[in-house]
C-alpha positions as CSV (number, residue, x, y, z in Angstrom):
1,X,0.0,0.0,0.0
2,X,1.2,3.6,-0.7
3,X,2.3,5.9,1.4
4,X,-0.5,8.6,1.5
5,X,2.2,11.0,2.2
6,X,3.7,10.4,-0.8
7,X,0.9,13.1,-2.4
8,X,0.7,15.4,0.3
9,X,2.1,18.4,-1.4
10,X,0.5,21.5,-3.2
11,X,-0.5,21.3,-6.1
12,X,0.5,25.0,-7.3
13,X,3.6,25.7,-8.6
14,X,4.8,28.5,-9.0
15,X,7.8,30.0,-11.0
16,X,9.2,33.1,-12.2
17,X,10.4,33.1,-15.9
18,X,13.8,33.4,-16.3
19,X,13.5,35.5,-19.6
20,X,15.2,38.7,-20.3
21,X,11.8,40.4,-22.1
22,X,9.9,40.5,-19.3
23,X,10.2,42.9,-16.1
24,X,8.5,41.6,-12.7
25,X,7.5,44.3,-10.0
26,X,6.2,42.5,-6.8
27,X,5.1,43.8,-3.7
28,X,4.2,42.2,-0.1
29,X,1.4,44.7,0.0
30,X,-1.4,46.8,-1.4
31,X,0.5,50.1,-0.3
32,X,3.6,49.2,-2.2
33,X,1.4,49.3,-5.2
34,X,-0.6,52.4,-4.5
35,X,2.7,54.1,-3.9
36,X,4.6,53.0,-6.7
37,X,4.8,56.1,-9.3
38,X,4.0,54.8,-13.0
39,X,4.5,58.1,-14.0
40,X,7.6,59.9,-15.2
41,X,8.2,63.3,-13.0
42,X,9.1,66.3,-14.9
43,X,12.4,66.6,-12.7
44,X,13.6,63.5,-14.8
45,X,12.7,65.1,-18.6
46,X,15.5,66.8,-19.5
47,X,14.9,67.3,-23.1
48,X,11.5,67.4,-25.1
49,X,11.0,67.9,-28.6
50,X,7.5,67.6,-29.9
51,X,6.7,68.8,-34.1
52,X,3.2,69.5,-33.1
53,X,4.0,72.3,-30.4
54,X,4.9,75.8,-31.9
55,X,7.1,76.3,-29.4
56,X,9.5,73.6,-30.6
57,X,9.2,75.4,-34.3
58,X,9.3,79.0,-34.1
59,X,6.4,80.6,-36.7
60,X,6.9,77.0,-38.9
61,X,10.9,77.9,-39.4
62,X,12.4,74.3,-39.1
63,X,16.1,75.5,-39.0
64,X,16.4,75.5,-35.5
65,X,14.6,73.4,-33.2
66,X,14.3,74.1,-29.3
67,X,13.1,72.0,-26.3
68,X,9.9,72.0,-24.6
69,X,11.6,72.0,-21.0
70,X,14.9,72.7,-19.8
71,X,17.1,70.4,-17.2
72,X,16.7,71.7,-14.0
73,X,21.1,71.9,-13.6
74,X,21.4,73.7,-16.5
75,X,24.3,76.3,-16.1
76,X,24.2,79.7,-19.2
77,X,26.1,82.6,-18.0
78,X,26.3,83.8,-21.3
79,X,28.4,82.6,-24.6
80,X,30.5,85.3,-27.0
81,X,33.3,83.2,-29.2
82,X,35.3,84.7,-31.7
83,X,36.5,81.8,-33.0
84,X,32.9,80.0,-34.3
85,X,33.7,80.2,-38.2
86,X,36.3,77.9,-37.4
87,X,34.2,75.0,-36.9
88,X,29.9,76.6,-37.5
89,X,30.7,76.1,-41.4
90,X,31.2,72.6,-41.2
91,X,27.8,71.4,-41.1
92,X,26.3,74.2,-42.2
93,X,24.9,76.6,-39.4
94,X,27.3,79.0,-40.8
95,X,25.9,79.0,-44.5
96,X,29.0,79.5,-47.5
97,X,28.4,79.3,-50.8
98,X,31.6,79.6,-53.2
99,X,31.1,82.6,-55.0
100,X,32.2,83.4,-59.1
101,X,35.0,85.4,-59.7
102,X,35.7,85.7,-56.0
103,X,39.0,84.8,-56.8
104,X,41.2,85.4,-53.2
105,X,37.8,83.8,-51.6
106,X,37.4,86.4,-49.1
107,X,34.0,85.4,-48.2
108,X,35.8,82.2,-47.0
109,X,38.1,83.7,-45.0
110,X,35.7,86.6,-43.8
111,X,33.5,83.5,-42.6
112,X,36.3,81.6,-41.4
113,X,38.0,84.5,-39.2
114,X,34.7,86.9,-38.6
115,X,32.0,84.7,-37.6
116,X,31.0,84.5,-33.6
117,X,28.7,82.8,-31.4
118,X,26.3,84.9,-29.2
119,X,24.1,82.7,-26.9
120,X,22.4,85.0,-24.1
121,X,22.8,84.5,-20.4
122,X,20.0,82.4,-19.2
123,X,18.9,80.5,-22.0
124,X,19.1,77.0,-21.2
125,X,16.8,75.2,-23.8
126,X,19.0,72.5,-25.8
127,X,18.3,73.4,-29.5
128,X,19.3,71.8,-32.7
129,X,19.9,72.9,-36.0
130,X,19.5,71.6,-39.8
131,X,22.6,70.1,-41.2
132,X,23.6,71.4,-44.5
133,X,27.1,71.5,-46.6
134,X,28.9,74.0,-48.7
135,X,29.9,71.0,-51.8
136,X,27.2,71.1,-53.3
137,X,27.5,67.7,-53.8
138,X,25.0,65.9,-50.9
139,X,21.4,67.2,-50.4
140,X,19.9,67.2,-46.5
141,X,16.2,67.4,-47.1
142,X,13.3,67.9,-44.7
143,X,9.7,68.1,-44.8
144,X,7.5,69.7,-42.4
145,X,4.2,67.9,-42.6
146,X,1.7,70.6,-40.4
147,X,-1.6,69.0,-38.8
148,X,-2.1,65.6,-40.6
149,X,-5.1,63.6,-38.5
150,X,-4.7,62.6,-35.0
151,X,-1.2,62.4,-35.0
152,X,-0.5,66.0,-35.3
153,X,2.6,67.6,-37.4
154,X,5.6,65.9,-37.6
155,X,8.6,66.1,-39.8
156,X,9.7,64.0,-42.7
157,X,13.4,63.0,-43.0
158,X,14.2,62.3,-46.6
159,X,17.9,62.4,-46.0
160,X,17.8,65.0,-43.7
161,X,18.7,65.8,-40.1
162,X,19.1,68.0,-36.7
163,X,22.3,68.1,-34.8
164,X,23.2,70.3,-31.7
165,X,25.7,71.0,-28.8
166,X,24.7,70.8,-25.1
167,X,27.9,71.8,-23.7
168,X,30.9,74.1,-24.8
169,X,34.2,72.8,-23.8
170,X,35.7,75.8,-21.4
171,X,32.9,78.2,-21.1
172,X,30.1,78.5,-18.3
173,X,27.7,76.6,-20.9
174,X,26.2,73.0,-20.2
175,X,22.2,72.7,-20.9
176,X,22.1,68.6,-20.7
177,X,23.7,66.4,-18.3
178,X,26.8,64.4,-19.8
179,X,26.7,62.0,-16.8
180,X,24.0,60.4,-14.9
181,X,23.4,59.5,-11.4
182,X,21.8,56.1,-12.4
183,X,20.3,55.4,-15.9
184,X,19.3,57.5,-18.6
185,X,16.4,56.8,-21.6
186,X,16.2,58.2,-25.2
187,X,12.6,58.5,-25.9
188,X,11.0,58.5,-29.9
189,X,7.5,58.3,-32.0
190,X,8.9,57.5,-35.5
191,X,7.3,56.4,-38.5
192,X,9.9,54.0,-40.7
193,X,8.9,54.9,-44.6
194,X,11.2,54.6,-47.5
195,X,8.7,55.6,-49.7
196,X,9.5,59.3,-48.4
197,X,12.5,59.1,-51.1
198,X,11.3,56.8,-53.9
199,X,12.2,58.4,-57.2
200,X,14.1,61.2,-55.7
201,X,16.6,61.9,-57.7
202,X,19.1,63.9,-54.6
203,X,22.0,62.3,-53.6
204,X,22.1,61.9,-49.5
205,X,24.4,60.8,-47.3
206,X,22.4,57.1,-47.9
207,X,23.7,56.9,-51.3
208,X,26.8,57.2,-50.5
209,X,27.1,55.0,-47.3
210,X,24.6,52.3,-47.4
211,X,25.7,50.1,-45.1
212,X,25.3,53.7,-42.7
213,X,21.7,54.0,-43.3
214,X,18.9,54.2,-40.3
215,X,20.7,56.0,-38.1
216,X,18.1,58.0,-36.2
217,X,20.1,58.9,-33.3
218,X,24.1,60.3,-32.7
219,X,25.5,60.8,-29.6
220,X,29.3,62.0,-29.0
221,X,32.2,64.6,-31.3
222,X,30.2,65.0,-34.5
223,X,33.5,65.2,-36.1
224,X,36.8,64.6,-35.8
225,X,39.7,67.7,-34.9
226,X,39.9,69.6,-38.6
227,X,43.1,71.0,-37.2
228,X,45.1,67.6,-36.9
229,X,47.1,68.7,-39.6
230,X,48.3,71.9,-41.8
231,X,47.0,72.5,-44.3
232,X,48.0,74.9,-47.5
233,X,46.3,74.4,-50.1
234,X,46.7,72.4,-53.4
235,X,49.8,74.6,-54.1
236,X,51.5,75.1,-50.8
237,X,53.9,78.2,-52.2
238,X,51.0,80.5,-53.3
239,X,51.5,82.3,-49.8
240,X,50.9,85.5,-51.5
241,X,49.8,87.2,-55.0
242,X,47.1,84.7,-55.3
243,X,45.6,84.6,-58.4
244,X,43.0,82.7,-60.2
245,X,44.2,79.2,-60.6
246,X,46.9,79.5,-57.9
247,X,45.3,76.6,-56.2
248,X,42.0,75.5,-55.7
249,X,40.9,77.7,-53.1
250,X,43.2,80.5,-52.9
251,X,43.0,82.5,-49.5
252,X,45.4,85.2,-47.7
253,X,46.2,84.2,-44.8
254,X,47.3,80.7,-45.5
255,X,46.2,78.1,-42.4
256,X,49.8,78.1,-42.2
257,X,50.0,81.6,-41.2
258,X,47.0,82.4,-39.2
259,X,47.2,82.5,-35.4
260,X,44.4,82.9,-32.6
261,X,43.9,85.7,-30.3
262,X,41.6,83.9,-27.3
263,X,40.2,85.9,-24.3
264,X,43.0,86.3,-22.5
265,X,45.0,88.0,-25.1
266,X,47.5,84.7,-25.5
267,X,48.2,84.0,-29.4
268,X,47.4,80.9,-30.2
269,X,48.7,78.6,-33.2
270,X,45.9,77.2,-35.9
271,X,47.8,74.3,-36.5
272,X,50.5,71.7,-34.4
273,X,52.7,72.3,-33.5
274,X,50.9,73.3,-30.3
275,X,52.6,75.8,-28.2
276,X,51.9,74.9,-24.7
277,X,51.8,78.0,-21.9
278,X,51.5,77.9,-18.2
279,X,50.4,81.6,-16.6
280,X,52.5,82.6,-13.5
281,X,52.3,85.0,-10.9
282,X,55.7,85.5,-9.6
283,X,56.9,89.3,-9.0
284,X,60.6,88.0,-7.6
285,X,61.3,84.9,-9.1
286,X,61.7,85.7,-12.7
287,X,63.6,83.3,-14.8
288,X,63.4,83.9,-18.6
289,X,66.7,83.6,-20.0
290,X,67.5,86.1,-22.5
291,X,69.5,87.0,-25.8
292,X,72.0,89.7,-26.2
293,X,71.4,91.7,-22.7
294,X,69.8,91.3,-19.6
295,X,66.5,92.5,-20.8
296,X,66.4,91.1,-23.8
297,X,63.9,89.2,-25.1
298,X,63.8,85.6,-25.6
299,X,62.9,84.7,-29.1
300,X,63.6,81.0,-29.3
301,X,60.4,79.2,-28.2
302,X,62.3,76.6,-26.5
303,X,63.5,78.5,-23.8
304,X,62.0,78.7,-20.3
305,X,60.0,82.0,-20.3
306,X,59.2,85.3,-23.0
307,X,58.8,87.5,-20.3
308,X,61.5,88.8,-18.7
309,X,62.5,90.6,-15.6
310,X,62.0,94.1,-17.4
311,X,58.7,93.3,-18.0
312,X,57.7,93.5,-14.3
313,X,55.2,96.9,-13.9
314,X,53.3,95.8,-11.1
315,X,53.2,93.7,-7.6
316,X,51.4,90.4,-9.6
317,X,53.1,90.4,-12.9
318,X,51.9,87.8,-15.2
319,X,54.3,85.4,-16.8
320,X,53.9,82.9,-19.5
321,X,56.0,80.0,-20.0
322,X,56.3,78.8,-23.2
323,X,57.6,75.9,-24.8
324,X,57.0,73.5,-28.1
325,X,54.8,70.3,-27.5
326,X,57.3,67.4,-28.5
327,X,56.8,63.8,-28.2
328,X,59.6,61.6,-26.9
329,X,61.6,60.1,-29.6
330,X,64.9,58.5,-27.6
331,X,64.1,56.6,-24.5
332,X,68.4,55.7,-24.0
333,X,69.7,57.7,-20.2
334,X,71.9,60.3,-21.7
335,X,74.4,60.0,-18.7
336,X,74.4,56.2,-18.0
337,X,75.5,54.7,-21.7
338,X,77.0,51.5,-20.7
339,X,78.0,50.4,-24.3
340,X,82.0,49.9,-24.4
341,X,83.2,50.4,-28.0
342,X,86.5,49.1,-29.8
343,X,89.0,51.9,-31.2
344,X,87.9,55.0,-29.6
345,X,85.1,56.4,-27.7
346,X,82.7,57.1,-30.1
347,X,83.1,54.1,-32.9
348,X,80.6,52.0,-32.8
349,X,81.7,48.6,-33.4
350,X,81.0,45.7,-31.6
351,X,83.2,44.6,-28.7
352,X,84.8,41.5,-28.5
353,X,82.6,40.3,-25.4
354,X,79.3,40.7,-27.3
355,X,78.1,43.8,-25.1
356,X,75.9,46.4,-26.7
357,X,77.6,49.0,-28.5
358,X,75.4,52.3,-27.6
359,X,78.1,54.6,-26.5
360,X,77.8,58.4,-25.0
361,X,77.8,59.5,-28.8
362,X,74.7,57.7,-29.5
363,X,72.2,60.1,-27.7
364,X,70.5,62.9,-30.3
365,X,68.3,64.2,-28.1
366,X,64.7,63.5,-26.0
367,X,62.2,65.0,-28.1
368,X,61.0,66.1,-31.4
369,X,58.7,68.7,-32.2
370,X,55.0,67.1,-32.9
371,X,54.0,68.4,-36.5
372,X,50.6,66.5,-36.4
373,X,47.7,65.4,-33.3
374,X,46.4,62.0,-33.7
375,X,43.3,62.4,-35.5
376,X,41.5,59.4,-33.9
377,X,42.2,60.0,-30.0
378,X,39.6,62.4,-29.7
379,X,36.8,60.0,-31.2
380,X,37.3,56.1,-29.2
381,X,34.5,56.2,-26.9
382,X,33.2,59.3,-28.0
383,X,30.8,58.1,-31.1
384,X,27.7,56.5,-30.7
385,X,24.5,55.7,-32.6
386,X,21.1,54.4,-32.4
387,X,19.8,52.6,-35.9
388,X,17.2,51.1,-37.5
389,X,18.2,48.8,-40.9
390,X,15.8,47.4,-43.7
391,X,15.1,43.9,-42.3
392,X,13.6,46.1,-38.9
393,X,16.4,45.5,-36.7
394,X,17.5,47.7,-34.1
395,X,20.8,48.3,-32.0
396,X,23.5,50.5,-31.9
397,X,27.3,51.1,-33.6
398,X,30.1,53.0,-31.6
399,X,33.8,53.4,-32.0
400,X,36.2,52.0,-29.8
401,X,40.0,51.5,-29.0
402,X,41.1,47.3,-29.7
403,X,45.1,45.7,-29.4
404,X,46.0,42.9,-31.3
405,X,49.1,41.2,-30.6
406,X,51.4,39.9,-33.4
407,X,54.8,38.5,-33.1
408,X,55.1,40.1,-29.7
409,X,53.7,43.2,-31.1
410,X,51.1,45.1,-29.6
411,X,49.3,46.9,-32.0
412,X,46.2,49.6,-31.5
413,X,43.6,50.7,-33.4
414,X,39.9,52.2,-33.7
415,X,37.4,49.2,-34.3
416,X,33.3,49.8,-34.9
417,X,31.6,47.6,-32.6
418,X,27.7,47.1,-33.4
419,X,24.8,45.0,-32.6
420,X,21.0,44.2,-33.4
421,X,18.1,42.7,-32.5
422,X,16.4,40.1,-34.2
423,X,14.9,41.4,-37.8
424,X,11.3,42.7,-37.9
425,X,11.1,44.7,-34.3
426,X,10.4,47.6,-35.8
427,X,7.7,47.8,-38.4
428,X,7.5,49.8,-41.9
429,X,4.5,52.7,-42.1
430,X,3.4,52.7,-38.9
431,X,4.0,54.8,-35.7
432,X,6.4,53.1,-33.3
433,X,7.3,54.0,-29.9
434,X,11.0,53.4,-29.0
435,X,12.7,54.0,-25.5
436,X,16.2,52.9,-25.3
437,X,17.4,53.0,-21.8
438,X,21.2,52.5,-20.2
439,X,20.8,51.5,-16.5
440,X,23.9,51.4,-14.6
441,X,25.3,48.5,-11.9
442,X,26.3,51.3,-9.6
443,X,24.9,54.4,-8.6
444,X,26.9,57.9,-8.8
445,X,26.7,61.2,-6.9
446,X,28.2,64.7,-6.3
447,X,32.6,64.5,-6.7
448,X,31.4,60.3,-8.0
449,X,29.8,62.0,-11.0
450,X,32.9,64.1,-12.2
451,X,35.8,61.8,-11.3
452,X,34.3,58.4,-11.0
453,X,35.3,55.3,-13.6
454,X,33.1,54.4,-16.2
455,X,31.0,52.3,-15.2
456,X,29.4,49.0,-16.7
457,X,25.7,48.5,-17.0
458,X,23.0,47.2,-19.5
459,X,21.5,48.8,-22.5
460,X,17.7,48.2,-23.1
461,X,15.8,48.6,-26.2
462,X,11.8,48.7,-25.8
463,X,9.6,48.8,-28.9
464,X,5.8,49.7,-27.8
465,X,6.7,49.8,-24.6
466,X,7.9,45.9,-24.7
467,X,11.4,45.2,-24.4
468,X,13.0,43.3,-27.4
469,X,16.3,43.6,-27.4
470,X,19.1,43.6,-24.3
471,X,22.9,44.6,-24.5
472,X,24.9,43.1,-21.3
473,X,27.8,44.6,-19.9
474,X,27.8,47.8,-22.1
475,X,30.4,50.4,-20.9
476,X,29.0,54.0,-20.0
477,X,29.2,56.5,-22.5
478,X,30.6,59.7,-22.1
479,X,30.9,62.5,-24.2
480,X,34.5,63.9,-24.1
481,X,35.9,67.2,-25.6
482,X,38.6,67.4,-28.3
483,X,42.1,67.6,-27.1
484,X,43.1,70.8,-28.7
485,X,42.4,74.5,-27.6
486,X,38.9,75.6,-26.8
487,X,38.8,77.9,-29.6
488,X,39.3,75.8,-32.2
489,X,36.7,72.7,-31.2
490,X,33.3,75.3,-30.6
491,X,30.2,73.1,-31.2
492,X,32.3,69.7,-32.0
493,X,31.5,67.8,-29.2
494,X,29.0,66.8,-27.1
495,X,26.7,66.7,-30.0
496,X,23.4,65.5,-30.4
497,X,21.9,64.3,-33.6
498,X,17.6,63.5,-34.2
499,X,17.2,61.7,-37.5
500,X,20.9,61.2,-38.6
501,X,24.4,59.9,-37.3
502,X,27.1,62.4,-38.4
503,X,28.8,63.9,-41.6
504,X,31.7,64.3,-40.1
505,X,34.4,66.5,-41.9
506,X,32.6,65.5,-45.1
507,X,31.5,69.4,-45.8
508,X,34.4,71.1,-43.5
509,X,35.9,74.1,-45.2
510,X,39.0,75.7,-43.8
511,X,41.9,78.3,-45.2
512,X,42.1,77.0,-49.3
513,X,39.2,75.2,-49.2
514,X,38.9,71.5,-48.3
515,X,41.6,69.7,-47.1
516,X,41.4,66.2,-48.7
517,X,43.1,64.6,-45.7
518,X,40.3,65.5,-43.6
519,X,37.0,63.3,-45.6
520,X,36.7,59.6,-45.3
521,X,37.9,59.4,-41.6
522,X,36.1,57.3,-39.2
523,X,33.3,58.9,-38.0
524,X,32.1,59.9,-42.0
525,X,32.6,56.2,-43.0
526,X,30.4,55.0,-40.2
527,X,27.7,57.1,-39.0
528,X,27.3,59.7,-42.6
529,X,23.9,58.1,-42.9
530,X,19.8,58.9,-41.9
531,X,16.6,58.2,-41.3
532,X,14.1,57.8,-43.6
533,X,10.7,58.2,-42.4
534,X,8.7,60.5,-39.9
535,X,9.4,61.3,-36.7
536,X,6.7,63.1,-34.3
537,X,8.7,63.0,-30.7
538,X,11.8,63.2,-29.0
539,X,12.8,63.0,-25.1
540,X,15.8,62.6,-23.0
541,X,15.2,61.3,-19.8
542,X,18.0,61.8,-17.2
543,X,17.1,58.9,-14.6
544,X,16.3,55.4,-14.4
545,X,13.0,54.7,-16.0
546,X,11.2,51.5,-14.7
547,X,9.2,49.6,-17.3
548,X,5.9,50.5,-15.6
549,X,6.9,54.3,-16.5
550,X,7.6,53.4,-19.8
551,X,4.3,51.7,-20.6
552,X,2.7,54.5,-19.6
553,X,3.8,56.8,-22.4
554,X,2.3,54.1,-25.0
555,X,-0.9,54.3,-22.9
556,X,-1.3,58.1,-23.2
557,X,-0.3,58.8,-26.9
558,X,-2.1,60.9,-29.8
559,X,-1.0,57.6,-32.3
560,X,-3.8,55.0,-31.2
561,X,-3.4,51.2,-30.0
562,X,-0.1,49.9,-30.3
């Protein structure tokens, strides 16, 4: 006979699924529901585009864009640069357009060194603008579609896109945060259409990068540093007389010759070499090191100090130390050389006992003078983008430093790391909700936020408020600046692009036109690509967003049932 114990158990068995696309909130009581907020406070929305408000577009002008709300840490005590035509032409906010017969292209260089950036104290909305180009050669078109059925206005993106700065590198300016205390979630209504360009006969950025298109979202340097280099032109001996034909953009000054005044009255170089300064204030200790008499002033850069004991007019003189940037080239101890040599001091043949034969002769010198910046520094961890491709996918692409090792030989380098969902998340012609949300293992705040490491966390991508698609152990992003002078990098990173990735130096236009070193880099062959379709909405949230938050946004929406 059985054991009736054998069956004593209960028969309900419960277990929690052990699936990724699901998120479980549960409580021990009714009050834990009642005070759970499903809701997203208005302290969290940092950013808010919407096509349908006039306050996003100003009297239907789709230029320039501005948010609906304004972060609540948002810091504007007023912006005047000098320097903006350096870097506004290359995606178009400062409009050129070669002009006939303009043979010394002045309008370039008037552009170039006369264009400034006025952005008065206290306005803290993020705004974006249209990106454009001065070729000729690639079309950015846009469509403002005003009050179409229940969905309201929205905007077309037929090759298209916005891009704008949240924070200037070195000015009292930051109007988005570039580090969260916990998560952060980039919010969308988008309609995915190709038909928006069928038959077109522009080129965009598409046709010439299709493996680029979808991008809908850019994050990062929306370019690398134009100033890498020097550049002079097709002919690099027209300095002066230029005349039609000279080269293909003939300008006076040269790059070559052109030098920055910033605020504080220090000259600064266009190009590398990059003078480094330090500023002083030392009324007794003066220790420049002159030519020809006491006083005399020190023209050789690589002395200690251009300013001099004569100089000294007041108690607190200033005093600027000066000095070429150099990279080491010779890593031997100029006063322990242990080679021993055969024949004399300095010949350099082997000696009999197999020793090595660097002698005190061998030593040239520590340094040389850097004649170019490394182009890709400022851009490995610095370039990310959201995209959607044809099959309906969704994920991301971002650039990113990798060592390979070979014959003992460690080798770096810039790879593009991406990855997708399954195909068919998102669907064609119909609105979509996206919310892509970064959550991180650890939570930051106060000095944490400025000098903490990156930390790890998981990226999330929800499509109708369901979540689809999960990236584990993805690093936190954040925006740097460019390692060059402030002056020269206004508006190049901490970018922000709706409906596009980035041109990059595709369209950049400095002294004698375009420098052909500058296209193809890394951030134009990988994210020179857009969005083709609608798209209504656009949010920044700057906290961790639970999922019962999120699916309240596709419950209260203008677009229907999802």
């Amino acid at each position: 006979m059985s054991n009736i114990k054998n069956f004593n158990f209960n028969n309900i068995d419960l277990r929690l699924s052990n699936s990724e696309f699901y998120d479980f909130y549960l409580g021990i009581d009714e009050s834990y529901r009642t005070n759970y907020d499903c809701l997203i406070s208005n302290e969290c929305l940092v950013t808010h585009f919407d096509f349908n408000e006039p306050d996003t577009i100003l009297s239907s002008d789709t230029k320039t864009i501005f948010s609906l709300t304004t972060w609540e840490d948002a810091i504007n005590n007023g912006v005047y640069a000098t320097t903006y035509g350096l870097t506004g032409i290359d995606n178009g906010v400062i409009p050129y357009v070669d002009t006939t017969g303009d043979t010394t292209n002045q309008l370039l260089v008037d552009l170039l060194t006369g264009s400034s950036l006025t952005i008065a104290s206290g306005e803290t909305r993020f705004f974006m603008n249209e990106v454009s180009g001065s070729t000729n050669y690639v079309d950015y078109p846009l469509e403002y579609q005003i009050n179409t059925g229940s969905t309201g206005s929205y905007m077309d993106f037929k090759g298209g896109f916005y891009q704008g700065y949240y924070k200037l590198e070195g000015y009292d300016y930051e109007v988005l945060p570039n580090r969260v205390n916990k998560g952060i979630m980039f919010d969308f209504w988008l309609n995915k259409n190709d038909n928006l360009i069928s038959g077109s006969s522009n080129t965009i950025l598409n046709d010439l990068y299709p493996d680029n298109k979808g991008f809908f979202f850019y994050w990062g340097t929306r370019a690398e540093n134009k100033f890498w280099n020097q550049f002079e032109g097709v002919n690099t001996g027209s300095t002066s007389g230029c005349t039609s034909g000279a080269t293909e953009y003939c300008t006076i000054p040269k790059e070559l010759n052109f030098d920055i005044v910033n605020d504080e009255g220090l000259i600064l170089p266009l190009n590398p070499p990059l003078t480094t300064f330090n500023v002083i204030s030392n009324e007794f200790l003066i220790y420049g090191r002159a030519r020809g008499t006491s006083c005399g002033f020190n023209s050789n850069p690589n002395r200690l100090a251009t300013v001099l004991a004569s100089n000294v007019t007041g108690a607190t003189p200033t005093i600027t130390v000066t000095g070429v940037s150099s990279t080491i080239t010779n890593t031997l101890n100029p006063f322990l050389i242990y080679g021993r040599s055969r024949g004399g001091k300095c010949r350099n043949s082997r000696p009999s006992d197999g020793y090595g034969r660097e002698t005190v002769c061998s030593f040239t010198g520590d340094t040389e003078p850097i004649i170019e910046l490394d182009k890709d520094y400022d851009i490995i961890d610095n370039s990310l983008g959201f995209r959607i491709k044809d099959d309906g996918s969704i994920g991301y692409r971002m650039l990113t430093l990798t060592s390979t090792c070979e014959n003992n030989i460690t080798t770096t380098g810039v790879s593009v790391v991406e990855e997708y969902s399954i195909s068919g998340v998102v669907s064609d012609n119909s609105w979509e909700h996206i919310s892509i949300r970064w959550v991180a293992d650890a939570y930051y705040d106060g000095c944490e936020l400025i000098n903490g490491k990156r930390r790890n966390g998981r990226l999330l991508f929800y499509v109708n408020c369901k979540l689809k698609f999960i990236v584990k152990d993805f690093k936190e992003f954040i925006a740097k600046p460019l390692g060059d002078y402030k002056e020269k990098q206004i508006g190049v990173p901490y970018n922000i692009s709706l409906g596009g990735g980035s041109q990059g130096l595709l369209e950049s236009m400095t002294f004698d036109g375009q420098d052909p070193e500058d296209l193809n880099l890394k951030i134009q062959e990988n994210f020179a690509g857009t969005f083709i379709g609608s798209i209504s909405q656009f949010k920044i949230f700057g906290c961790d967003v639970n999922w019962c938050a999120i699916k309240s946004l596709c419950e209260t929406n203008r677009y229907g049932d999802l």
